[in-house]
C-alpha positions in Angstrom: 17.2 -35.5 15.9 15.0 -38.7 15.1 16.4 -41.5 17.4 19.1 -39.5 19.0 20.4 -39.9 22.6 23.0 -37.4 22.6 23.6 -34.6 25.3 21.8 -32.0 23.6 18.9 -34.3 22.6 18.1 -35.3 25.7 19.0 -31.6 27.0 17.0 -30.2 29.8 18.0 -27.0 28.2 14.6 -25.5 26.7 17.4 -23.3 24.5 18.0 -26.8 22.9 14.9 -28.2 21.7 14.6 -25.9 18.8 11.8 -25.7 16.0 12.8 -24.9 12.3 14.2 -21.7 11.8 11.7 -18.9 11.1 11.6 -15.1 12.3 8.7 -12.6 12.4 9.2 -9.7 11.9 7.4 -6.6 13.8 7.1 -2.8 12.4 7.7 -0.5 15.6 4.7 1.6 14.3 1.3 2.1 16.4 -1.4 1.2 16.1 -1.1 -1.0 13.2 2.5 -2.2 13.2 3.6 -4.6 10.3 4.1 -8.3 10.8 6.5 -10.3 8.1 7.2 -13.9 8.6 10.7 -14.4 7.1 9.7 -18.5 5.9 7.0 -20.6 6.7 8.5 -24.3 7.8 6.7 -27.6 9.4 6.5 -26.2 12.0 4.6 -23.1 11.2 1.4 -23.9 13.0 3.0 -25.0 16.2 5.2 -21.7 16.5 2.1 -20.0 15.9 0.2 -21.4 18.6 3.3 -21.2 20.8 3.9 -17.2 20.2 0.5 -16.2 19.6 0.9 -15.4 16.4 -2.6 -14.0 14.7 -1.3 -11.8 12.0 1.0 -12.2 9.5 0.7 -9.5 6.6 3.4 -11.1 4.2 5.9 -14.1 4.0 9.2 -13.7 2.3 11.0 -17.3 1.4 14.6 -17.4 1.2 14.6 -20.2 -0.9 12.5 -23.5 -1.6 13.5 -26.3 0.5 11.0 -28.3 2.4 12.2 -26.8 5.8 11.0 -23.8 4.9 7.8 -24.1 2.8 6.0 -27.3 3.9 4.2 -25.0 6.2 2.2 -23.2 3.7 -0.7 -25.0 4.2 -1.5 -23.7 7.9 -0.6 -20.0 5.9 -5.1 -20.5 5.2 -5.8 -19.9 9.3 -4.4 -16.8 8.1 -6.3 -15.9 5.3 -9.6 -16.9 7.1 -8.4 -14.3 10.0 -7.7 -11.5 7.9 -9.9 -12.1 4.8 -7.1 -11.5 2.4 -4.7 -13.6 0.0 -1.3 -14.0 1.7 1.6 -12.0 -0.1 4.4 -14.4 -0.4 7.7 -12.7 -2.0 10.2 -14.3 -3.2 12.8 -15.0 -6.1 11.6 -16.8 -9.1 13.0 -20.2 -8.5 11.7 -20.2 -4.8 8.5 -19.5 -6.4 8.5 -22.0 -8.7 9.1 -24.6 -6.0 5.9 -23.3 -3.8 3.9 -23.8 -7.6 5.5 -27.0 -7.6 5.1 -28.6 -3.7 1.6 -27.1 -3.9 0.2 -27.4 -7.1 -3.3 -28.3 -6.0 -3.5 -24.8 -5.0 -3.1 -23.3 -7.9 -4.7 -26.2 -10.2 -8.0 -24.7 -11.5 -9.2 -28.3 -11.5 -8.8 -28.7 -7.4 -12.2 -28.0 -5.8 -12.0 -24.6 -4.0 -13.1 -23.7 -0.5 -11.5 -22.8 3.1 -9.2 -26.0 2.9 -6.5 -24.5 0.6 -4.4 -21.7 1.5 -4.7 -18.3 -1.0 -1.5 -17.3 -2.1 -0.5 -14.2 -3.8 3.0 -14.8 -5.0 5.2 -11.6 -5.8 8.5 -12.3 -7.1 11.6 -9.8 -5.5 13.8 -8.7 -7.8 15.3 -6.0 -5.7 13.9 -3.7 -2.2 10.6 -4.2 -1.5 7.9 -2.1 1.1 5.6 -4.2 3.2 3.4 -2.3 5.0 6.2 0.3 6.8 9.0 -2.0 6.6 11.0 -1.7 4.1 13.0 -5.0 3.0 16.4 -5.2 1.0 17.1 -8.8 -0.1 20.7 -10.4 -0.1 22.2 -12.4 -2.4 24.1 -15.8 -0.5 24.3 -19.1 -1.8 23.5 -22.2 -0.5 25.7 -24.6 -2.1 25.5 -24.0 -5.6 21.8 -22.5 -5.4 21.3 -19.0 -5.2 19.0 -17.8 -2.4 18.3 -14.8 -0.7 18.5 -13.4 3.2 16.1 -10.3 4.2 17.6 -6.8 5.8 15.3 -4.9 7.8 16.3 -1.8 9.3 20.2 -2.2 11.1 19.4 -5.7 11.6 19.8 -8.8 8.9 18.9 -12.4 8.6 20.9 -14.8 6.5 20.2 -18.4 7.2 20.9 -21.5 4.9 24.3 -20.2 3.5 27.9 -21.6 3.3 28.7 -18.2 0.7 27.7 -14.2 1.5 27.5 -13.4 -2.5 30.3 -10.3 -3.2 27.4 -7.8 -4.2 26.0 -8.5 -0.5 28.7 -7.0 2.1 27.8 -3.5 1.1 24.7 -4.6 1.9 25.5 -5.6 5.3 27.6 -2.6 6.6 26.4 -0.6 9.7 24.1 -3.2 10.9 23.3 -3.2 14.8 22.9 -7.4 15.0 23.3 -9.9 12.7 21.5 -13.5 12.3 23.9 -15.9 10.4 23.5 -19.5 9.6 26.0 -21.6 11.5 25.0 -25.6 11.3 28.0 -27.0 13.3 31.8 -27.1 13.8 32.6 -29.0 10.9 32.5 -28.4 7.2 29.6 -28.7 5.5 28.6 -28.1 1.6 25.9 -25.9 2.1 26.2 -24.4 5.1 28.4 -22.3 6.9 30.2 -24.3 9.5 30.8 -22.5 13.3 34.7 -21.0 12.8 33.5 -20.5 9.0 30.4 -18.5 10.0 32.7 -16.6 13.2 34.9 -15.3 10.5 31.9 -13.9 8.3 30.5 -11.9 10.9 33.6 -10.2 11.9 33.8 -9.3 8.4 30.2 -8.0 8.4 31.2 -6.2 11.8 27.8 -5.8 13.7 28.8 -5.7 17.4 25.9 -8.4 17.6 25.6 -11.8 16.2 23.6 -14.6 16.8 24.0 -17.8 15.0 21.1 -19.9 13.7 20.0 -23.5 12.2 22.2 -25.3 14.4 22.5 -29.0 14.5 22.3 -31.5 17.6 26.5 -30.9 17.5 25.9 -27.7 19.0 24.8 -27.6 22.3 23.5 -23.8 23.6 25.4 -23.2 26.9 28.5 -25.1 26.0 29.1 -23.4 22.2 28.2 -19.8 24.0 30.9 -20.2 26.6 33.6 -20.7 23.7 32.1 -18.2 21.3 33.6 -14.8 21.2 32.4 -11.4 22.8 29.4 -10.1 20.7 28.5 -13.8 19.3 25.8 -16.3 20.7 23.1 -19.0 19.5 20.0 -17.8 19.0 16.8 -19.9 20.8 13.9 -20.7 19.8 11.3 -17.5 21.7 14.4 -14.7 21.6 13.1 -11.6 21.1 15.6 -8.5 19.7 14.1 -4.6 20.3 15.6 -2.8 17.8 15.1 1.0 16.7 12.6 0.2 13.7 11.9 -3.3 14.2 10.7 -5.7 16.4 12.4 -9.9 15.3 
């Protein structure tokens, strides 16, 4: 946090300086596997350099807010590497935000050239196929807004939600790991709180969970040693194998 001398600011902990929460996604298939970045924060271009990042065939946006688009710009590296339009997939008030944030890239007045990104926005209005990974979106709210989480395979990522939507946990049964948005221990309007976000993913029942978008109240080592068997934070470079996907 900005100006904060607290424990886990000044951690020593790499699992504690954390990034904006983002996931890539990675198709199991040789020789031309699928890569889906699951949001493109601030910090896009820094977690790209750090992971060696160099392909990205689609983005899917769980909702609008600035922590989770303002890194759309860096999305023209991209095109200029693979000579395409980036898909970008998500529901239509997600989509109107990107037109709105960055309407100079779609104004027909702004001058063209390799300084804007090229966007190809696809709205989701159910499963989608990108590449050989096939997505299922999940309804949750954030706060009042509606936004979505992604499944891939056994594995699911819902970040940014204080509400799983009642058409989503048949969407969520027989999963092998779960990602779940957990901010900190106390309540919060728009997020899941810690015990809040505990109690939703014994519900879902995937004998993995790891909890994301944690605050500076939520140290790594100290919240792992009181969360229960099966549960953990995630960190910022964790890496999950999993049948059909790589995240």
């Amino acid at each position: 946090m900005i100006g904060c001398a607290c424990a886990t600011c000044r951690s020593a902990d790499a699992r504690d300086n954390r990034l904006r929460p983002s996931i890539l996604v990675e198709s199991a298939a040789a020789p031309a596997s699928t890569n889906i970045l699951v949001d493109a924060g601030p910090d896009l271009r820094a977690q790209a350099l750090r992971y060696g990042i160099a392909r990205v065939d689609g983005i899917l946006f769980t909702h609008g807010h600035a922590d989770h688009i303002l890194g759309i710009d860096d999305v023209r590296r991209f095109n200029a590497m693979m000579t395409q339009p980036m898909p970008c997939y998500g529901d239509a008030l997600t989509l109107t935000d990107i037109r709105k944030t960055f309407h100079y890239v779609f104004d027909p007045n702004t001058p063209k050239g390799g300084g804007l990104p090229k966007l190809d926005l696809r709205q989701i209005d159910g499963p989608v196929t990108i590449g050989d990974l096939e997505v299922q979106p999940i309804p949750l709210w954030h706060g009042a807004r509606p936004i979505l989480g992604f499944r891939f395979g056994r594995f699911a990522y819902l970040t940014d939600c204080n509400r799983i939507d009642d058409k989503a946990w048949p969407l969520l049964e027989g999963l092998d790991v779960l990602v779940l948005d957990a901010l900190r221990d106390t309540p919060h309007p728009t997020h899941f709180s810690l015990g809040e976000a505990i109690e939703a993913a014994r519900r879902v029942g995937a004998p993995r969970t790891f909890f994301t978008h944690m605050c500076h109240h939520l140290a790594h080592e100290s919240t792992n040693a009181r969360l229960p068997a099966g549960m953990a934070l995630a960190y910022d470079g964790l890496v999950l194998q999993m049948p059909d996907v790589q995240c």
